[in-house]
C-alpha positions as CSV (number, residue, x, y, z in Angstrom):
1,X,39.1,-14.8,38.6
2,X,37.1,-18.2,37.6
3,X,38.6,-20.6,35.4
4,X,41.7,-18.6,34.5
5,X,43.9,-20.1,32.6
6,X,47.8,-19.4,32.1
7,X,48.6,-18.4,28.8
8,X,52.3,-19.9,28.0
9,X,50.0,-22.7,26.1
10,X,48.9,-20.3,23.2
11,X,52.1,-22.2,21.6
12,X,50.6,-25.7,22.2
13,X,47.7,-26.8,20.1
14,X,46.0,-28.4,23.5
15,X,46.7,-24.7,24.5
16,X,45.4,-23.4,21.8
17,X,42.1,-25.3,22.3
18,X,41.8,-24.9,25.9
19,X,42.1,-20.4,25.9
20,X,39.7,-20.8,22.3
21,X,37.1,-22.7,25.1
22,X,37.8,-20.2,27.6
23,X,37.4,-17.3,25.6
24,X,33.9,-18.4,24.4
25,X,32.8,-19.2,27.6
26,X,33.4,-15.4,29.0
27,X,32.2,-14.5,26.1
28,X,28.8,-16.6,25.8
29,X,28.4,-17.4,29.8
30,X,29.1,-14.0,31.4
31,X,29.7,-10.9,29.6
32,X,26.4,-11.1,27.2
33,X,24.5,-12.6,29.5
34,X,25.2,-9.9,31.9
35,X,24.2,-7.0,29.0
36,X,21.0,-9.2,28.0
37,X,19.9,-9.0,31.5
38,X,20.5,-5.4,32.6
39,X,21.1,-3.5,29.9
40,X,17.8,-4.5,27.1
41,X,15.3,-1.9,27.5
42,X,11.7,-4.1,27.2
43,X,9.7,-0.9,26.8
44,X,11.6,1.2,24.4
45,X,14.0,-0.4,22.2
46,X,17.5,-0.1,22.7
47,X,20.2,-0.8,25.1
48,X,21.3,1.0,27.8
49,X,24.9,1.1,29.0
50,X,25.5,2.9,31.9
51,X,25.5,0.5,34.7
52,X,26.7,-0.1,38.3
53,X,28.6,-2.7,39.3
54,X,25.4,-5.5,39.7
55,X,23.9,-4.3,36.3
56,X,21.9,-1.8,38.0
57,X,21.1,1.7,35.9
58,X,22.9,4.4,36.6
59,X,21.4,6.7,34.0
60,X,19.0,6.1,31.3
61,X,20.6,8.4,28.5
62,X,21.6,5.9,25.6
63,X,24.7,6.3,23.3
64,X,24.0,5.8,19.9
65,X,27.4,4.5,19.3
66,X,26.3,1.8,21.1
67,X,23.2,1.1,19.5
68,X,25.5,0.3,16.8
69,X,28.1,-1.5,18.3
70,X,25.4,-3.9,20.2
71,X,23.6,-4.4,17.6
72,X,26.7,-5.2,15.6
73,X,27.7,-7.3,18.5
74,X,24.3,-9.3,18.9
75,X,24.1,-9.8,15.0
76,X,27.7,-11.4,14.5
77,X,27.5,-13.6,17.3
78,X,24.3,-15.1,15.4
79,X,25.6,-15.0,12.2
80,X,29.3,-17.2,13.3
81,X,28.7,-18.9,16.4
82,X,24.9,-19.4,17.7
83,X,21.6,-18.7,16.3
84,X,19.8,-17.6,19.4
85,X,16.8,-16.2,19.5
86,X,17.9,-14.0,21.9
87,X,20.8,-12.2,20.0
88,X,19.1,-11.7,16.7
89,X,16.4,-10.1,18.6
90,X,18.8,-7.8,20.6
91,X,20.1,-6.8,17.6
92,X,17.1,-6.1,16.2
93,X,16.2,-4.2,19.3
94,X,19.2,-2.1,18.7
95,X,19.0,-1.3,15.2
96,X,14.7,-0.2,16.0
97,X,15.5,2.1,18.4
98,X,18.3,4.0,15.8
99,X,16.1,3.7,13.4
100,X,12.9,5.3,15.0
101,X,14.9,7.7,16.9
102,X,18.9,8.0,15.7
103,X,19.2,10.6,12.5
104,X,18.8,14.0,12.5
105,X,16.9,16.0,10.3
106,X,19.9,16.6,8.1
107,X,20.0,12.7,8.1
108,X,23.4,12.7,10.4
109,X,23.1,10.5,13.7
110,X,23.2,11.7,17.2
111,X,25.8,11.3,19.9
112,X,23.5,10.5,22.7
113,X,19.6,10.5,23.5
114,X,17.3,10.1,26.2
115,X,15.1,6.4,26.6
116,X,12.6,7.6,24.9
117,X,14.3,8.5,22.0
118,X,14.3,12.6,22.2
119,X,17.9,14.2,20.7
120,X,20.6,15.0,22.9
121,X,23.8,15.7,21.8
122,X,25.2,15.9,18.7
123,X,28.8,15.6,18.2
124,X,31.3,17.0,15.2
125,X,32.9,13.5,13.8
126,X,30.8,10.9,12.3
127,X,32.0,7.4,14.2
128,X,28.0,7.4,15.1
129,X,27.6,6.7,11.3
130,X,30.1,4.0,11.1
131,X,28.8,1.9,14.0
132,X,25.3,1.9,12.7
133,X,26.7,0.7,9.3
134,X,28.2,-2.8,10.7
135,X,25.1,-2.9,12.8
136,X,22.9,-2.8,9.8
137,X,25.4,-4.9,7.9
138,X,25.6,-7.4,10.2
139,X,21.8,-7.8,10.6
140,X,21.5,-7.7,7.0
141,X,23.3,-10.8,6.8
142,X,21.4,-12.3,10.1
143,X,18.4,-11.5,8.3
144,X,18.4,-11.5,4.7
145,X,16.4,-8.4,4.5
146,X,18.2,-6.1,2.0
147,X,16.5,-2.8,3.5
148,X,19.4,-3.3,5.9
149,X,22.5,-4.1,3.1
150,X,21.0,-0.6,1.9
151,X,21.2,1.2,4.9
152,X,24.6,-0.4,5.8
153,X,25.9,0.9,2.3
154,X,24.4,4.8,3.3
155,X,25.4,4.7,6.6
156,X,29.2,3.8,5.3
157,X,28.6,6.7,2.4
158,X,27.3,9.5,4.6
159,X,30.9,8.6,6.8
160,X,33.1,9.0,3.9
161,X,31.9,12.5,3.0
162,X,31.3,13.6,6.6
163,X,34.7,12.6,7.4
164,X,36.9,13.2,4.2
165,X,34.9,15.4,1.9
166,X,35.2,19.6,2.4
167,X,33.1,20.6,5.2
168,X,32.4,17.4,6.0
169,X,33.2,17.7,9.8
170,X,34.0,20.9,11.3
171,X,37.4,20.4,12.7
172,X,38.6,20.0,16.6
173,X,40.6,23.3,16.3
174,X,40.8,26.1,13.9
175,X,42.1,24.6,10.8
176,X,43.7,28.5,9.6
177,X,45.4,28.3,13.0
178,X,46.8,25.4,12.9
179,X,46.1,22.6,10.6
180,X,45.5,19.2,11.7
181,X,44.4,16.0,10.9
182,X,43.0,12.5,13.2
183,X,44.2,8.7,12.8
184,X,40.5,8.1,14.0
185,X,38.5,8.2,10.4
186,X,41.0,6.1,8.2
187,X,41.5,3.7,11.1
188,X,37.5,3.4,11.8
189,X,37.1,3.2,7.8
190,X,39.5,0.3,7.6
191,X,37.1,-1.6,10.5
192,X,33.6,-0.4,9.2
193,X,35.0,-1.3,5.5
194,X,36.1,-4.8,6.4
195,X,32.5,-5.3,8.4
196,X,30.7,-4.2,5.4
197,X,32.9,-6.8,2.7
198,X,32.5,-9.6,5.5
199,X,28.8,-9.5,5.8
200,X,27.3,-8.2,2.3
201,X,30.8,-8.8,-0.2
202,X,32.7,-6.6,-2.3
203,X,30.1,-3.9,-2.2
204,X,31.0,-0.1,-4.2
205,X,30.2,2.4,-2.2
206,X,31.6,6.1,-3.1
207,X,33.0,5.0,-6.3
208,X,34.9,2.2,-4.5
209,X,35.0,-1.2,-3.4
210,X,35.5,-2.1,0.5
211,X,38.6,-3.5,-0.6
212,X,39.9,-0.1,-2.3
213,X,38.8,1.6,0.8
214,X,40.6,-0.1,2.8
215,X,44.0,-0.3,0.9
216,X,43.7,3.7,1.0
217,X,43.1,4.3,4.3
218,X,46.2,2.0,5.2
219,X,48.1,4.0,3.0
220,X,47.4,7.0,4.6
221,X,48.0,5.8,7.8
222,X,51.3,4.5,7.0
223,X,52.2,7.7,4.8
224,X,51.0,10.4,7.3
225,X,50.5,8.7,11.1
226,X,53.4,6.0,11.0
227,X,56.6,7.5,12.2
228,X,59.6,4.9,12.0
229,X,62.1,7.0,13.3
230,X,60.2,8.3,16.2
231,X,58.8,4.6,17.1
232,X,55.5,5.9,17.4
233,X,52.1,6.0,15.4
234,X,50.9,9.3,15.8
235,X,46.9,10.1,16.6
236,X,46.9,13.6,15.2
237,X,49.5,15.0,13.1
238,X,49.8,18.4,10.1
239,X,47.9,17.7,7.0
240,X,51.2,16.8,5.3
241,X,52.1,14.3,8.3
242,X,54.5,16.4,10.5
243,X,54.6,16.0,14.0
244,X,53.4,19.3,15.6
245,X,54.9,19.8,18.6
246,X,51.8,21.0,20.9
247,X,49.9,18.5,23.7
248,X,47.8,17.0,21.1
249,X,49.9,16.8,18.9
250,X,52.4,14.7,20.5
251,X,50.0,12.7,22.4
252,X,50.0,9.1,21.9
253,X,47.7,6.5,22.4
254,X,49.3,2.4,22.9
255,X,45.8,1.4,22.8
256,X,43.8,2.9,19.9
257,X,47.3,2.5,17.7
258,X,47.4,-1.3,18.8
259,X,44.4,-1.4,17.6
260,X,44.5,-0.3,14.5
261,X,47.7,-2.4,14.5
262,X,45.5,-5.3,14.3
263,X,43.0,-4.0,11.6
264,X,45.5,-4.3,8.9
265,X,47.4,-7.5,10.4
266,X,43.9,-8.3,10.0
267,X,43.7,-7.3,6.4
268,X,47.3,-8.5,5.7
269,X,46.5,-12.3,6.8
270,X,43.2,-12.1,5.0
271,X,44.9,-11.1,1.6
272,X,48.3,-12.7,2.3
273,X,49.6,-9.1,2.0
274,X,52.7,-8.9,3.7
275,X,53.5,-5.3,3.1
276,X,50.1,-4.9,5.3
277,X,51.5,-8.0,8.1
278,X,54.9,-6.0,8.3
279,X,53.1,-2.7,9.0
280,X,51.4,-4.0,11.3
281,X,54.2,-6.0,13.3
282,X,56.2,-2.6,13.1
283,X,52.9,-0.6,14.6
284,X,52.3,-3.3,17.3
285,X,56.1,-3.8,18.4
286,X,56.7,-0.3,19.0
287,X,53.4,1.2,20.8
288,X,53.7,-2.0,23.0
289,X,56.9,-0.9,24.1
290,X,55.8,2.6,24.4
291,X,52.6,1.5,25.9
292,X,53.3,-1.4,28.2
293,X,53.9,-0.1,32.1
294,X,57.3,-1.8,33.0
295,X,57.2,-1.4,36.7
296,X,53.1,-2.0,37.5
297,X,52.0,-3.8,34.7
298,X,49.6,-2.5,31.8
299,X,48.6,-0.2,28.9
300,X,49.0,3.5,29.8
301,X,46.3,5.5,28.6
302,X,48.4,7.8,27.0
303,X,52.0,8.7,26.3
304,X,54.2,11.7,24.8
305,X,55.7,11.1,21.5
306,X,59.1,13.3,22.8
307,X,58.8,11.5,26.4
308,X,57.1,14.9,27.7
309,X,54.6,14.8,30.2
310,X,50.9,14.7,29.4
311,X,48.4,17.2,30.0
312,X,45.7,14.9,30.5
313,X,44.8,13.0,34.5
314,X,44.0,9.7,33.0
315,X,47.3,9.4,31.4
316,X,48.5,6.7,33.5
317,X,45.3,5.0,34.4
318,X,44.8,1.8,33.0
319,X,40.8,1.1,31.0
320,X,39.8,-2.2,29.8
321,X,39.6,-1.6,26.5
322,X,43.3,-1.0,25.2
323,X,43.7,-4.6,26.9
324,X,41.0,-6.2,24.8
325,X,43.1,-4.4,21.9
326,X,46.6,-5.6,23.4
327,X,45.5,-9.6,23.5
328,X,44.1,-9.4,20.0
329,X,47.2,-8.1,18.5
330,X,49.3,-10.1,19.9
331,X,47.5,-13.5,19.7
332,X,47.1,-12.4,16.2
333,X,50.6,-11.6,15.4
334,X,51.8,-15.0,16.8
335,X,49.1,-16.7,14.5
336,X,50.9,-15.1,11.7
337,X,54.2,-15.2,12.4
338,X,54.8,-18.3,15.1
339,X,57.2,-16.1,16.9
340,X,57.7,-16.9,20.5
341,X,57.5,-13.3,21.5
342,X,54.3,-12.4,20.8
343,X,53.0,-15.3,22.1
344,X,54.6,-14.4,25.9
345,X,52.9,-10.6,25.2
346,X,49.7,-12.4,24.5
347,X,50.6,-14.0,28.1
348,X,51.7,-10.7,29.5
349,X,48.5,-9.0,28.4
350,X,46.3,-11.8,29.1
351,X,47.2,-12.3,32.6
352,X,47.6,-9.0,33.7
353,X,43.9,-8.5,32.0
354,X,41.9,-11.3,33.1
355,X,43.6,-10.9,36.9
356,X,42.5,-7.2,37.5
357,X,39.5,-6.2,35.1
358,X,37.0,-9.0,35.6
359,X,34.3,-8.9,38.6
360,X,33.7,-12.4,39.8
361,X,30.9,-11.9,41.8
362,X,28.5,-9.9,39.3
363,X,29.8,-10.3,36.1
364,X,31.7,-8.3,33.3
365,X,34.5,-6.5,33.5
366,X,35.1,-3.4,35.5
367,X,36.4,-0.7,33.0
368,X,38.8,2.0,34.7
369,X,41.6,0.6,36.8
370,X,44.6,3.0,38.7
371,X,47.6,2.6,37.8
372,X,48.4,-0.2,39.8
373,X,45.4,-2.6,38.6
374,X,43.0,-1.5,41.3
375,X,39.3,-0.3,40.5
376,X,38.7,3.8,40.4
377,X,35.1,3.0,40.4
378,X,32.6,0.0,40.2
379,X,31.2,1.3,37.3
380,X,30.6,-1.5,34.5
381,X,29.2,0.7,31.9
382,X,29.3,4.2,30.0
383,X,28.4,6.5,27.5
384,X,31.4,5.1,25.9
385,X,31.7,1.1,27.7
386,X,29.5,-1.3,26.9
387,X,29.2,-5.0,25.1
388,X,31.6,-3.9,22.0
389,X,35.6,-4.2,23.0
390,X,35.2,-7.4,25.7
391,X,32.9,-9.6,23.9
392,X,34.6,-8.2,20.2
393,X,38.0,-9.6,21.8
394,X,36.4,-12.8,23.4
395,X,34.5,-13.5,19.9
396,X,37.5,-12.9,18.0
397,X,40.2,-14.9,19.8
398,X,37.9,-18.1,20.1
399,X,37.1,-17.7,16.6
400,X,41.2,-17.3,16.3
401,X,42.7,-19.9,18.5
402,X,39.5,-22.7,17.8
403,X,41.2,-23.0,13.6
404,X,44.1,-25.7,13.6
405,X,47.3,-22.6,13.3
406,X,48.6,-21.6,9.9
407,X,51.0,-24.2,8.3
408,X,53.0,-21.8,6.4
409,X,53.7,-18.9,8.7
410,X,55.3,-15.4,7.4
């Protein structure tokens, strides 16, 4: 890997400095780079994401999550670090093609569509809504046009009642059968709320401010999905938060919870909340032990709540994206707290990360590793992989570890 860098010396302030440079430098000398050259389509707006390992297309289907999370991408990185021609006009690439081509007639976004814009798939939740509302958002800000604070705003509204209102979104499973409900729309609301307050303010959308949103959907989480005496945050559990004892509904997932771990550590620094920093130490301590692969090294995909098996193949296969996840956390949580710990998992995760995933020769990361760190395909992009989880973790710890640390710590 070039220019890696050991990370004991994220508790030195020359340490600091030195993994803040490196971080931008992945971040603005190889991973965008890589998307700006392969992945920009010239002739019809948009960006596509699935790519072989040199950047080459593999298929010209486009996800229109990822319209929304490049866009999004594009946009921040000229609004805090560099304004590049280049970025504001990917972004504004992105946000054209869903535009012209994302919604539905019933005004709901697609899952996926082909180059030219004709629908593909449509799928049940709404996350398609939430990614196009920081996109906008985020290019609202970029560009002070307030057409796109206006979207943003209906994009974040049509979420809230797709995804919490009756009928909203039909439900994965037969809801007379057996009741359930998903982590996923609180935990996305908390990201897509915070995105909305950081680029347009205290905006009220649905009767509420992005604050209030967010303070309810961490109350939920903690309320219904947080399970102290199981040492687990739970991805799906009963409408009244019990565990049900089926494959989904004791499947965890160390990634997506440490995550979401870091969304209201987040929002607890940000506020000085500690209720919200101790939730989210408590989160992040436990799924990293549930998570972390003791003998190979690594975030299991997924794990059993009971210490069951898992039904699904990938369960022990190791994707780039809980790792991105992992090193925020925990880079995060030392920033907050100074404790030694999380500074050595911030080591653990970085090194383990930055030793397997990236591809020196091309570029980028590769995405889906075997258990024991090895590639199970060259693949650098997806449907679902693209420049969103990398370059958000790059962006995010430079931006991080580049501020002198905290003088009072909690």
């Amino acid at each position: 890997m070039r220019g890696m860098i050991p990370c004991p010396l994220l508790t030195e302030p020359e340490g600091r400095a030195r993994l803040s440079a490196f971080y931008r430098s992945e971040l603005v000398e190889n991973v965008m780079p890589f998307w700006l050259r392969h992945g920009m389509d010239r002739e019809h707006d948009g960006i596509f994401t699935c790519l072989d390992r040199d950047g080459s297309l593999l298929d010209s289907d486009k996800s229109v999550w990822f319209q929304g999370r490049a866009g999004w991408m594009f946009a921040t990185l000229y609004n805090t670090v560099e304004k590049r021609r280049d970025w504001i006009e990917a972004a504004g690439s992105c946000i054209a093609f869903l535009d012209k081509h994302g919604h539905a007639t019933n005004g709901k976004l697609f899952f996926t569509l082909t180059r030219e814009g004709l629908p593909l798939r449509m799928r049940r939740y709404a996350y398609s809504e939430t990614f196009a509302c920081i996109a906008r958002a985020a290019y609202a800000r970029a560009t002070g046009d307030h057409r796109y604070h206006e979207a943003a705003v209906r994009d974040f509204a049509s979420f809230l009642r797709l995804a919490f209102e009756p009928g909203g979104m039909s439900p994965k499973i037969n809801e007379q059968t057996r009741p359930m409900i998903s982590i996923g729309p609180p935990m996305i609301g908390i990201a897509t709320a915070q995105e909305l307050r950081a680029n347009l303010g205290h905006v009220e959308v649905s009767g509420r401010s992005t604050t209030e949103w967010i303070d309810r959907f961490i109350f939920d989480i903690e309320r219904l999905f947080f399970k102290e005496d199981q040492d687990a945050l739970m991805e799906t559990v009963a409408p009244d938060g019990g565990i049900i004892d089926h494959f989904d509904g004791r499947c965890l997932n160390p990634g997506h919870a440490i995550e979401c771990a870091w969304f209201i550590l987040h929002e607890g620094r940000l506020r000085g909340e500690r209720a919200y920093i101790r939730l989210g130490l408590r989160i992040l301590d436990c799924m990293w032990r549930r998570g972390w692969d003791a003998e190979h090294g690594g975030f299991f995909y997924y794990r059993d709540v009971f210490d069951k098996p898992v039904a699904e193949y990938w369960q022990d296969m190791k994707f780039w994206w809980p790792h991105c996840e992992g090193i925020i956390a925990s880079a995060l949580a030392h920033e907050i707290t100074g404790e030694t710990k999380y500074a050595e998992m911030h080591r653990q995760a970085h090194e383990w990360s930055f030793s397997r995933f990236p591809d020196p020769e091309h570029g980028e990361w590769y995405g889906w590793l075997h258990r024991d760190g090895t590639p199970s395909t060259r693949m650098k992009g997806s449907l679902w992989k693209g420049p969103f989880h990398l370059p958000r973790m790059l962006w995010y710890c430079s931006a991080l570890l580049a501020a002198p640390p905290a003088a009072a710590r909690l």
